[in-house]
ZAGU-348075 format. One record per residue: residue in one letter; y, z, x of N, C-alpha, C, CB in turn. Coordinates in steps of 0.1 Angstrom, whole numbers, plus 2048, in hexadecimal, padded with zeros to 3 digits. Atoms other than C-alpha are relative to their C-alpha. Glycine has a CB too. Example, Ala and Ser with C-alpha at 12.3 -4.5 7.8 and 13.67 -1.06 7.14 Angstrom:
BEGIN
+------+-----+-----+-----+-----+-----+-----+-----+-----+-----+-----+-----+-----+
| code |  ny |  nz |  nx | cay | caz | cax |  cy |  cz |  cx | cby | cbz | cbx |
+------+-----+-----+-----+-----+-----+-----+-----+-----+-----+-----+-----+-----+
|    A | 7F4 | 800 | 809 | 7D3 | 84E | 87B | 80C | 800 | 809 | 800 | 80C | 7F6 |
|    S | 7F5 | 800 | 7F7 | 7F5 | 847 | 889 | 80B | 808 | 7F8 | 805 | 7F2 | 804 |
+------+-----+-----+-----+-----+-----+-----+-----+-----+-----+-----+-----+-----+
end
This chain:
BEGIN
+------+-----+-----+-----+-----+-----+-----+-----+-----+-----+-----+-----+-----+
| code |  ny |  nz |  nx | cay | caz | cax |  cy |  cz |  cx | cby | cbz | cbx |
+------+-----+-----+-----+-----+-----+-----+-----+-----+-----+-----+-----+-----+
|    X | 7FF | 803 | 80E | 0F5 | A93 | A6B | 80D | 806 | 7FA | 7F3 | 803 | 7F8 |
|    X | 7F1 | 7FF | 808 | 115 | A95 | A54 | 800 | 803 | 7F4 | 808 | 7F4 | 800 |
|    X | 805 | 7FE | 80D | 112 | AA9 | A36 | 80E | 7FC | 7F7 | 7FB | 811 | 7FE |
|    X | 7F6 | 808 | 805 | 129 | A92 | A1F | 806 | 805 | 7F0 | 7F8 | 7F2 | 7FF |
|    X | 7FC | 7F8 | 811 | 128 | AA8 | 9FA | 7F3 | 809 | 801 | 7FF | 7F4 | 7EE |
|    X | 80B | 7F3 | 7FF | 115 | AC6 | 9F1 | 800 | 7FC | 7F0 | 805 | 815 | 806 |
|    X | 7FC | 7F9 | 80D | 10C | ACE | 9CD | 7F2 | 80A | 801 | 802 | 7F4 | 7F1 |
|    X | 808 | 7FC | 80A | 0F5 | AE4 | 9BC | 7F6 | 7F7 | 7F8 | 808 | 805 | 7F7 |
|    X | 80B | 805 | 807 | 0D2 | AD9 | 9AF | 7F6 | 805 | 7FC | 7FC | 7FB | 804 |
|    X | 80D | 7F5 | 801 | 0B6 | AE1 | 99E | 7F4 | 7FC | 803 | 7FD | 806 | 7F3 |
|    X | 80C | 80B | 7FA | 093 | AD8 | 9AB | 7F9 | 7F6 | 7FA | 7F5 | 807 | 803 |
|    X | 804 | 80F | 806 | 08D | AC2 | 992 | 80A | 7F1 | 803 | 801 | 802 | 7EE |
|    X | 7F9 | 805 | 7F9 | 0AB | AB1 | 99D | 800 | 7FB | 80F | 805 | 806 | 7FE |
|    X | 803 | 802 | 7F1 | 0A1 | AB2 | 9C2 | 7F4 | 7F7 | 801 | 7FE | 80E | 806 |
|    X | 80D | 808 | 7FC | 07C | AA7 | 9BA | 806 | 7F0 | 7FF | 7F2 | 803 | 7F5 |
|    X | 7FF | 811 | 804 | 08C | A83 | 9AA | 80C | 7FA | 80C | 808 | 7FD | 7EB |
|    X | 7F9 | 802 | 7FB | 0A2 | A82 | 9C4 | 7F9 | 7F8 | 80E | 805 | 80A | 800 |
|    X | 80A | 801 | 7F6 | 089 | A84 | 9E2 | 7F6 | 7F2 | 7FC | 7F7 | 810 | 800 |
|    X | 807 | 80D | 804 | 072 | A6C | 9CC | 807 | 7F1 | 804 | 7FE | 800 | 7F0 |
|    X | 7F8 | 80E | 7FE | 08E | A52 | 9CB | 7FD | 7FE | 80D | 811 | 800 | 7FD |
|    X | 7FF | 804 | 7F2 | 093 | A56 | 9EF | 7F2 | 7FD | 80B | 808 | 80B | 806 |
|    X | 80B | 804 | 7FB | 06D | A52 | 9F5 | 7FF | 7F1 | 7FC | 7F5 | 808 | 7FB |
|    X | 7FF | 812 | 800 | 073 | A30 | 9E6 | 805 | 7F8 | 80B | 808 | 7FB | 7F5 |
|    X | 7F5 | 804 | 7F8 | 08C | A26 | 9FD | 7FA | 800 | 80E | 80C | 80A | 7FF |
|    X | 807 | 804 | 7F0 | 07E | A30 | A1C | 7F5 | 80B | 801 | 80C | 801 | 810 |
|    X | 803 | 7F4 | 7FD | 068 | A4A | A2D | 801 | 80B | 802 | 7FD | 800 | 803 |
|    X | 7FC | 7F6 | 800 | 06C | A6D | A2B | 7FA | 808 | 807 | 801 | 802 | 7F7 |
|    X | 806 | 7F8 | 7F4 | 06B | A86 | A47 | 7F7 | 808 | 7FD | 808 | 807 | 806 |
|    X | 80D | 7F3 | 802 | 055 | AA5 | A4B | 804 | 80B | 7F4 | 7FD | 80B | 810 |
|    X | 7FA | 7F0 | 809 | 06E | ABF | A37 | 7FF | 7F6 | 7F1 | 816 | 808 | 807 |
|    X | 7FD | 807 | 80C | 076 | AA5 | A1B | 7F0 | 803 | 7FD | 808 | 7EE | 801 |
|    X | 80B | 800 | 805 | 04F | AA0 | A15 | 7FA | 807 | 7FC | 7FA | 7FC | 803 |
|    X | 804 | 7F4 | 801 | 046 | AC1 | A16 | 809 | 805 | 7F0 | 804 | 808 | 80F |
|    X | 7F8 | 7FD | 80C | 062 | AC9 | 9FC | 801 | 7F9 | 7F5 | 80D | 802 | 802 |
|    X | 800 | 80E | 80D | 059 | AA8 | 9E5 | 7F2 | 805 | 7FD | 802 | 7EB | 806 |
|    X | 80D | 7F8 | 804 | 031 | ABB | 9E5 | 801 | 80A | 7F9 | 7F9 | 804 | 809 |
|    X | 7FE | 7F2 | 806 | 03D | ADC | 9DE | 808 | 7FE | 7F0 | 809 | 809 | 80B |
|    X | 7FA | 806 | 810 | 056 | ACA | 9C1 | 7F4 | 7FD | 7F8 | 80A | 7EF | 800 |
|    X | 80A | 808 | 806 | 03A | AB8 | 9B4 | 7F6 | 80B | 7F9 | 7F9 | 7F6 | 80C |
|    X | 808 | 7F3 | 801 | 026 | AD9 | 9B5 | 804 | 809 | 7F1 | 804 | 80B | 80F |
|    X | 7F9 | 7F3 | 809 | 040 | AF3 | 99E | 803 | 7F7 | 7F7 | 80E | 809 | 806 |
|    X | 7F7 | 807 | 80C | 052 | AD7 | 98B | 7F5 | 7FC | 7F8 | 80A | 7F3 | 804 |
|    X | 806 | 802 | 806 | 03C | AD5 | 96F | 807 | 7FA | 7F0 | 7F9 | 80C | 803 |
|    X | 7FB | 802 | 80C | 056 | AD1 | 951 | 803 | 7F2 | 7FE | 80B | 807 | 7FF |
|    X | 7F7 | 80B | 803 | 061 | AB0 | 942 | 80E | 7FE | 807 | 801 | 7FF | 7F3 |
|    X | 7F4 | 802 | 7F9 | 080 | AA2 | 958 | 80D | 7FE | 7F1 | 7FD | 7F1 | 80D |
|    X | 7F3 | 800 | 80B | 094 | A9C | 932 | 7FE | 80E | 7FE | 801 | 7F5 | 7F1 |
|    X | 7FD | 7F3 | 801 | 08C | ABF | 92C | 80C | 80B | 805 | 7F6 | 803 | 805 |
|    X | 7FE | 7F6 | 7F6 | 096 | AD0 | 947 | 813 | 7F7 | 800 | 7F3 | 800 | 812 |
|    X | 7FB | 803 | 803 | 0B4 | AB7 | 942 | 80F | 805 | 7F7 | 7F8 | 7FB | 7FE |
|    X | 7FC | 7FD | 80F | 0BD | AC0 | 91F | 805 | 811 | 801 | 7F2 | 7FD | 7F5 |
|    X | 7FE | 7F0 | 7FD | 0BD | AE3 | 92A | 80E | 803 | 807 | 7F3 | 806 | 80B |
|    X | 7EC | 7FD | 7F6 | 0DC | AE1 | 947 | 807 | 7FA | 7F2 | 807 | 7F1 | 815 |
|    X | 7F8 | 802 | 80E | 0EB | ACF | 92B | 807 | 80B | 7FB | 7F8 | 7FB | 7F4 |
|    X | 802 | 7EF | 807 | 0EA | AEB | 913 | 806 | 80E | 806 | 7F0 | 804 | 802 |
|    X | 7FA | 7F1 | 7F6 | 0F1 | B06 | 92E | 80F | 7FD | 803 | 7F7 | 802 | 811 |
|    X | 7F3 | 805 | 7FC | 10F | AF0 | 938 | 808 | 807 | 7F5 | 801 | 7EF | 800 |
|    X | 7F4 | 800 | 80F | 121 | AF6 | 918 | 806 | 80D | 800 | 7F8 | 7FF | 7F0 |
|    X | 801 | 7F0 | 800 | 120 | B1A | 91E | 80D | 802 | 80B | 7EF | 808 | 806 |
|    X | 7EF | 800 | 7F6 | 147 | B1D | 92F | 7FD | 807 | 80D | 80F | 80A | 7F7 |
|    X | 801 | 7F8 | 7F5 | 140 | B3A | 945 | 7F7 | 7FB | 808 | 7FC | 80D | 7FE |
|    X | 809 | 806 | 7F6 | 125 | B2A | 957 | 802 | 7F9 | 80B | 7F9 | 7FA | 7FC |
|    X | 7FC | 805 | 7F6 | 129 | B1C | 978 | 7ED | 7F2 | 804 | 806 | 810 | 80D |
|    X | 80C | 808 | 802 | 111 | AFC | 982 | 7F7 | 80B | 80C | 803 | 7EC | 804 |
|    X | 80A | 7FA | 7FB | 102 | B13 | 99A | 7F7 | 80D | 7F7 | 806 | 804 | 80B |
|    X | 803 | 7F6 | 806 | 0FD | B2E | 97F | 7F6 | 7F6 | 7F6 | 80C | 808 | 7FB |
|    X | 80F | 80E | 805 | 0E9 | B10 | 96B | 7F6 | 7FC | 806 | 804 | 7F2 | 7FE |
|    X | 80A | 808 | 7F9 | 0D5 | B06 | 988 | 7F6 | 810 | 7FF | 806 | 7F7 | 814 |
|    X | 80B | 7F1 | 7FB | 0C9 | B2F | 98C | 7F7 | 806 | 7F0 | 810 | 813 | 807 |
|    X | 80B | 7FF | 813 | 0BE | B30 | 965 | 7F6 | 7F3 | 803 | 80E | 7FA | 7EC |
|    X | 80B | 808 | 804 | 0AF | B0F | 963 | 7F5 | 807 | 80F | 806 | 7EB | 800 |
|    X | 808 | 7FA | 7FA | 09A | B1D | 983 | 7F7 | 80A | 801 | 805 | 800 | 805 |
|    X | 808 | 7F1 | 801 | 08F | B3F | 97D | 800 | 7FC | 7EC | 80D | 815 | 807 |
|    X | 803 | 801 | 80E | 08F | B38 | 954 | 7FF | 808 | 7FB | 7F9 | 7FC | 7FD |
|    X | 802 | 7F0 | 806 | 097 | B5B | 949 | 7FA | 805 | 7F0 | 80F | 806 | 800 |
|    X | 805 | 802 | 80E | 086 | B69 | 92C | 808 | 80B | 7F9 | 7EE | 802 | 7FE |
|    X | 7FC | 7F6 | 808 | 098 | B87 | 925 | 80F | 800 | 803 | 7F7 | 80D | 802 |
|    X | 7F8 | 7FB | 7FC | 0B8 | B9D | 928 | 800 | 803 | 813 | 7FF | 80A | 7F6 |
|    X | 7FC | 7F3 | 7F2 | 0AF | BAE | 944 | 7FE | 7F2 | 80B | 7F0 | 813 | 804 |
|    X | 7FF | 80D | 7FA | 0A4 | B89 | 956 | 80E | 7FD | 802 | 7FA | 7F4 | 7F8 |
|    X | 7F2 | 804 | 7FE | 0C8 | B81 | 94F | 80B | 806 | 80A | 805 | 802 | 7F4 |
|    X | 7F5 | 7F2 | 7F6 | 0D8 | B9E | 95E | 7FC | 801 | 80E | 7FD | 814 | 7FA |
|    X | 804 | 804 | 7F5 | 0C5 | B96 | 97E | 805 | 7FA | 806 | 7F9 | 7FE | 801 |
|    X | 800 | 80E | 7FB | 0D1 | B76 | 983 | 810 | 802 | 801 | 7FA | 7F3 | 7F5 |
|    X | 7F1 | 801 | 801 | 0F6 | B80 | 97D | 804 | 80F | 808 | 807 | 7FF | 7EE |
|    X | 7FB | 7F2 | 800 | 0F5 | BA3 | 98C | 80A | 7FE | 80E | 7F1 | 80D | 802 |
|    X | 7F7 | 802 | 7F8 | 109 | B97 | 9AF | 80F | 7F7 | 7FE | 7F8 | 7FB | 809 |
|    X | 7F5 | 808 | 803 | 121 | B82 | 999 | 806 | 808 | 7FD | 800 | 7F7 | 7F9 |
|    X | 7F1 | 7F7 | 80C | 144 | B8A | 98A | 801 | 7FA | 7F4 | 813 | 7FF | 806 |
|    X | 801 | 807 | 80A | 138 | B77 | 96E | 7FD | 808 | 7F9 | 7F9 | 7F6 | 801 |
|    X | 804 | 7F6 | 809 | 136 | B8E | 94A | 7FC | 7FA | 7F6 | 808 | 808 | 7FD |
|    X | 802 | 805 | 811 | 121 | B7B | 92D | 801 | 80B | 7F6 | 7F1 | 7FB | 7FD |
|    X | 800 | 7F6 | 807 | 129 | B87 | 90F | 7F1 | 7FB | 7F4 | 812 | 800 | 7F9 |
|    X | 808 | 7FE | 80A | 10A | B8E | 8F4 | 7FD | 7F1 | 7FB | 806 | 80A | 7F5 |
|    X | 802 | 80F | 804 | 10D | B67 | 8E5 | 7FD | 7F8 | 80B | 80C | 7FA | 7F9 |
|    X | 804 | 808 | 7F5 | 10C | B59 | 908 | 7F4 | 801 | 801 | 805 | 803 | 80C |
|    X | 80F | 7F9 | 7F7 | 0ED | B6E | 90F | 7F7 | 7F9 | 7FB | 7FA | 811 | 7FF |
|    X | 805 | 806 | 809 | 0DC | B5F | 8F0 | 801 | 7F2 | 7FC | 802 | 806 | 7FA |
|    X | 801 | 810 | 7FF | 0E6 | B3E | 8F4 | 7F8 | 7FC | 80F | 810 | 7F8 | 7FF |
|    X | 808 | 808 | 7F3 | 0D7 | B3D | 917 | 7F1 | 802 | 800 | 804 | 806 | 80E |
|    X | 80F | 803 | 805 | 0B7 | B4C | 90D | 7FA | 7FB | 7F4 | 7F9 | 809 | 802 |
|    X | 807 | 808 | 80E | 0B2 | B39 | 8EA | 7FD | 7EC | 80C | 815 | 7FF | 7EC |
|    X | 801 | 810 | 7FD | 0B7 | B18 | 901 | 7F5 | 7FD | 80B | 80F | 7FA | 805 |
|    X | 80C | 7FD | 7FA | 09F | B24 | 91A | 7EF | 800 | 7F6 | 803 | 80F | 806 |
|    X | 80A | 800 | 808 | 085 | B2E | 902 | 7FF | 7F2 | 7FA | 801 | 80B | 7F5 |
|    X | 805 | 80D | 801 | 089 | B0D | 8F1 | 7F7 | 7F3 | 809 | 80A | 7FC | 7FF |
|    X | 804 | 80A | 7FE | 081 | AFB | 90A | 7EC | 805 | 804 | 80B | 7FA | 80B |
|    X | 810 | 7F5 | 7FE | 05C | B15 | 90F | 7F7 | 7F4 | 7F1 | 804 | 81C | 7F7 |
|    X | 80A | 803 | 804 | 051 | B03 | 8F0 | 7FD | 7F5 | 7FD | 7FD | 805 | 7F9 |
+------+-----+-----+-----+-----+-----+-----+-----+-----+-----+-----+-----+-----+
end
């Protein structure tokens, strides 16, 4: 097999992915296993979770992989944040920090 493009995704992304491709044809042992376990965690509305990369997008410093590791873990605090960035060379400043968890929390309620 011939890996043709890579990107970054987030499992809500992967579950509608896997779904499509359960339309299409049948899906092996690993795919089905990983379209159960989707099915399992992904609990949020798919425009949600949507609306959210959106949102995060806007945010310059961010990389789409740094969007896929928020929308995933969903940090609630500071110190969440500082976790998620502590192997980067990435430095939010104070407004970033608070635009990523105001848009997080938004989507909590």
């Amino acid at each position: 097999m011939e890996i043709k493009n890579e990107k970054v995704v987030t499992s809500y992304d992967a579950k509608a992915i896997l779904k499509k491709r359960e339309k299409e044809s049948e899906l092996n042992y690993e795919q089905k296993n990983a379209l159960d376990y989707l099915s399992k965690f992904c609990k949020l509305p798919e425009k949600d979770i949507k609306a959210l990369v959106e949102r995060l997008s806007k945010i310059e410093k961010l990389l789409d992989r740094h969007v896929v590791a928020i929308v995933e873990t969903m940090p609630k605090d500071d110190d969440d944040l500082r976790l998620l960035f502590a192997n980067e060379r990435i430095v939010l400043e104070d407004n970033e920090k608070k635009q990523i968890l105001s848009a997080v929390k938004s989507l909590g309620k």
